[in-house]
N, CA and C atoms as a LAMMPS dump frame, in Angstrom:
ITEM: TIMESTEP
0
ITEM: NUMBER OF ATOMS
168
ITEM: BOX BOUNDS ff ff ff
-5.0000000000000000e+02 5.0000000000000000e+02
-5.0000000000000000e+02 5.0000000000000000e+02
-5.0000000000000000e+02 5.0000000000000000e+02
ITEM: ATOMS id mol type element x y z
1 1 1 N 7.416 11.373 -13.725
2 1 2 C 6.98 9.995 -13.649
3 1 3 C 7.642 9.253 -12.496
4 2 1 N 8.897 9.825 -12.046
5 2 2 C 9.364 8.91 -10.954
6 2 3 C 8.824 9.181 -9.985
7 3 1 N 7.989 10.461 -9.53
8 3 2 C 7.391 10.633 -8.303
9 3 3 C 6.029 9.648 -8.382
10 4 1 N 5.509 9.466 -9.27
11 4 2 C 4.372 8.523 -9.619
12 4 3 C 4.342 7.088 -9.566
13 5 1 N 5.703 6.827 -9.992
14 5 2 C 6.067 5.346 -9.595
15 5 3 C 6.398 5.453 -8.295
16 6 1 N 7.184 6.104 -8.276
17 6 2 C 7.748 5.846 -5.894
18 6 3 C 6.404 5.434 -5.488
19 7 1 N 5.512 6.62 -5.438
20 7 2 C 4.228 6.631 -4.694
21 7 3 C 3.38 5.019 -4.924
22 8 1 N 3.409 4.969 -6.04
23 8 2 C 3.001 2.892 -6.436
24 8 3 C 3.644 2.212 -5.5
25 9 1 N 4.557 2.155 -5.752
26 9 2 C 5.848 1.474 -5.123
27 9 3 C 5.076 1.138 -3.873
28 10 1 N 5.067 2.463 -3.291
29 10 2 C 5.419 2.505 -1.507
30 10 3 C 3.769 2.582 -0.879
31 11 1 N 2.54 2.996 -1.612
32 11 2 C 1.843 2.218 -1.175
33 11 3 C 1.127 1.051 -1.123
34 12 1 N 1.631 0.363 -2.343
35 12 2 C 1.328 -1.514 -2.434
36 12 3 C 1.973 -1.737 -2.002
37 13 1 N 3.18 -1.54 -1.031
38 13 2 C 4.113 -1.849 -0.16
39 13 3 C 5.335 -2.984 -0.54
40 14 1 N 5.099 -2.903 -1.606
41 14 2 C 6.44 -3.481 -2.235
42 14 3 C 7.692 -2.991 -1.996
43 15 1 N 7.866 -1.56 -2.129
44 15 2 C 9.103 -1.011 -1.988
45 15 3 C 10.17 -1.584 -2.442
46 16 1 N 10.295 -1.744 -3.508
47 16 2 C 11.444 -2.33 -4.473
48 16 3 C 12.696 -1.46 -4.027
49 17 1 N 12.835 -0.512 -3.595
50 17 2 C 14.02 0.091 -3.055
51 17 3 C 15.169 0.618 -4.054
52 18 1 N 14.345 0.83 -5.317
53 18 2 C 15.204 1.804 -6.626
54 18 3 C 15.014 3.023 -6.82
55 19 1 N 14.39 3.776 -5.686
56 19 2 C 14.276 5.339 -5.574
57 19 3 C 14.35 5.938 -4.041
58 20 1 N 14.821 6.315 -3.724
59 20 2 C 14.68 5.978 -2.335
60 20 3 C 14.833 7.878 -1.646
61 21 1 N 13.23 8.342 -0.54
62 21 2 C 13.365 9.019 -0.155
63 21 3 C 14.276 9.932 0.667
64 22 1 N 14.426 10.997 0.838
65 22 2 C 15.58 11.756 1.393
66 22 3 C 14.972 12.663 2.65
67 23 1 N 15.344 12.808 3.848
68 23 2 C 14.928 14.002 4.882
69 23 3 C 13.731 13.64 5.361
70 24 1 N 12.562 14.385 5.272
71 24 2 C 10.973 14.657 6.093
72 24 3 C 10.686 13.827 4.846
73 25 1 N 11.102 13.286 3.524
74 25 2 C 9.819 12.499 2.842
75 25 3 C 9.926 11.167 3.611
76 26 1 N 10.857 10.935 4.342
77 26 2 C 10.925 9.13 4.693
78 26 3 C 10.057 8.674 5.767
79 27 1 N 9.501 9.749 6.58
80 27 2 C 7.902 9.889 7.256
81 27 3 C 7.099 9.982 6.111
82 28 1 N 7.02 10.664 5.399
83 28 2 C 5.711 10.543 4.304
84 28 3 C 5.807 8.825 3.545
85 29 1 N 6.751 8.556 3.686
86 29 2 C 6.759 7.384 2.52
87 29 3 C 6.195 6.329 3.431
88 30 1 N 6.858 6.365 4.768
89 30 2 C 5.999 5.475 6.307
90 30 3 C 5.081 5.423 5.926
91 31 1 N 4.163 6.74 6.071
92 31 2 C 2.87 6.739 6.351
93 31 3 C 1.9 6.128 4.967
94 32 1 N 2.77 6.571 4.115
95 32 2 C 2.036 6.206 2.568
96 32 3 C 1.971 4.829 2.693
97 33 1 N 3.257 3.973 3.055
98 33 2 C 3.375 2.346 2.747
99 33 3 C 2.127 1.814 4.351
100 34 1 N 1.851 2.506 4.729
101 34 2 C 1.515 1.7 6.067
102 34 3 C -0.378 1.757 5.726
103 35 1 N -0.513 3.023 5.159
104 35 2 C -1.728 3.228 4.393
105 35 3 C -2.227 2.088 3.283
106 36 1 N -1.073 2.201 2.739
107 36 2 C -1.025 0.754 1.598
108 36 3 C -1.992 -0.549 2.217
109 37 1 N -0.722 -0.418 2.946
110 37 2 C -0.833 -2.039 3.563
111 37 3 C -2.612 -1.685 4.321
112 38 1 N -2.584 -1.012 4.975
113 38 2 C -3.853 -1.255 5.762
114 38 3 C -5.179 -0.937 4.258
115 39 1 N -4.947 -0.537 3.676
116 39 2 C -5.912 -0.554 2.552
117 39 3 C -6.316 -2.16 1.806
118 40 1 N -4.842 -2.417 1.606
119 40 2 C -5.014 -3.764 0.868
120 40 3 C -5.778 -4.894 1.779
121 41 1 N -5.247 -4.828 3.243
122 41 2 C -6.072 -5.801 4.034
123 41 3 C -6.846 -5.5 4.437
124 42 1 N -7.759 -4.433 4.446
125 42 2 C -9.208 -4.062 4.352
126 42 3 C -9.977 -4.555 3.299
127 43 1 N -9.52 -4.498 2.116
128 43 2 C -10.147 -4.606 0.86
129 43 3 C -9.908 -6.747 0.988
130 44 1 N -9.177 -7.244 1.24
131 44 2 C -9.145 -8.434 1.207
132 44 3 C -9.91 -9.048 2.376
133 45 1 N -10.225 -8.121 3.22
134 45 2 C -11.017 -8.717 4.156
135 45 3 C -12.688 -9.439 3.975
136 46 1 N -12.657 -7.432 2.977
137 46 2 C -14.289 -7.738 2.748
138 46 3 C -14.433 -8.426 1.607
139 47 1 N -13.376 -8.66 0.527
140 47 2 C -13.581 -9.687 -0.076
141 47 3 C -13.547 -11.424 0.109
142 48 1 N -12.863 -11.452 1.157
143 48 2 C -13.345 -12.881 1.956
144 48 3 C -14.543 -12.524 2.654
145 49 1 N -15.053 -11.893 3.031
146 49 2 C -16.563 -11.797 3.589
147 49 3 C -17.231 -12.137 3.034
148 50 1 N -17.289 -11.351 1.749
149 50 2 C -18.595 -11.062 0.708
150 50 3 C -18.482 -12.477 0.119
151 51 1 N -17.267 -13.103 -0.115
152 51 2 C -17.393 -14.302 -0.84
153 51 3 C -18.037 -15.628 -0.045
154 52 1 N -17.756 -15.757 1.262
155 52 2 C -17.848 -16.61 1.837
156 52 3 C -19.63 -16.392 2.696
157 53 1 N -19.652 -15.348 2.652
158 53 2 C -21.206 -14.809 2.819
159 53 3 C -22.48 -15.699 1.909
160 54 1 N -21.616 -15.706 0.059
161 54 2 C -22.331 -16.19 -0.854
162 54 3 C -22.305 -17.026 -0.617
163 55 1 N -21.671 -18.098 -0.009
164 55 2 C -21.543 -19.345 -0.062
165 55 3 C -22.772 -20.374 0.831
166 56 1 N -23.049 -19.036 1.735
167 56 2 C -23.978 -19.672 2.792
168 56 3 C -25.066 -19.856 2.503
């Protein structure tokens, strides 16, 4: 379960910083949190689109 929470953690990009990777995972955890982040502001993008679309 702690590998399941890290992975939460680090790609909603919170990174609460109570498990913390060791060696070659601290590139994986980069890439995971940076994935995050570009996911979440994709998804908030097109949800200001779609909303403001309706509006018109």
């Amino acid at each position: 379960m702690d590998y399941y929470y890290f992975a939460l953690i680090t790609v909603t990009t919170v990174g609460l910083g109570d498990i913390y990777p060791t060696d070659h995972l601290r590139v994986i955890a980069g890439i995971a949190s940076l994935t995050g982040f570009i996911l979440i502001s994709c998804t908030a993008q097109y949800v200001y689109k779609t909303m403001s679309h309706q509006e018109d």
